[in-house]
Phi, psi and omega in degrees: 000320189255041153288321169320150159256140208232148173237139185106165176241144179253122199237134175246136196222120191198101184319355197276143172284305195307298156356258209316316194278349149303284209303334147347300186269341164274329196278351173246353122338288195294330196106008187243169165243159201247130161231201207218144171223144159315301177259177172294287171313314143326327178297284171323299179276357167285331195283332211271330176273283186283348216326314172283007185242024181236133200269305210184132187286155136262030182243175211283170179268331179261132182190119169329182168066288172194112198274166198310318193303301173314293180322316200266341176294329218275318174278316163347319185270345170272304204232080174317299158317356193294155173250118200240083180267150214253162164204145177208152179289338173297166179288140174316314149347280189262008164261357201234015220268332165277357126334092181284168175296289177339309173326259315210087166334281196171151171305088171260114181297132147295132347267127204281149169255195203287301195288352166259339186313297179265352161312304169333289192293316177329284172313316196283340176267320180278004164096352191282000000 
């Protein structure tokens, strides 16, 4: 698994600076490329600008400003198709309860290590 090269952008969206600027650096490890949103608003207007060149989101669901749930509804309405794993330090449970399952590429728990991560981005850029 962690052998893969990977194609496409990944926009990681997680108010923790150190989160993102980690999960950044495994992910461009790998071939892809990345970009970073502090929020949900930032988030939002990156998709809104790039949209169509973004494979797949990465965010946290608690985030100031706009939080992930608000944020995902939002690209939705821009990018019907976007593919979105949501990640939170709460349990899949109690993070998702606004959330349909369906919506929702997949749950990555915070804290995640290198090999679920990109195993997570693997399905989600090869389509499995």
């Amino acid at each position: 698994m962690l052998d893969w090269r990977g194609s496409g952008t990944i926009l990681v969206v997680d108010d923790e600076d150190h989160v993102r600027n980690v999960t950044e650096m495994m992910l461009t490890q790998f071939g892809l490329n990345v970009l970073g949103a502090s929020d949900g608003v930032e988030a939002v207007d990156v998709i809104r600008e790039q949209g169509d060149s973004i494979d797949l989101v990465i965010m946290d669901l608690t985030m100031p400003r706009m939080g992930g749930e608000e944020a995902f509804h939002e690209m939705r309405v821009i990018r019907p198709n976007l593919k979105v794993v949501m990640t939170s330090g709460y349990n899949e449970m109690d993070s998702s309860s606004g959330l349909g399952k369906q919506d929702v590429f997949e749950f990555l728990q915070k804290p995640f290590d290198l090999e679920n991560l990109i195993s997570t981005v693997r399905r989600a850029v090869e389509g499995s």
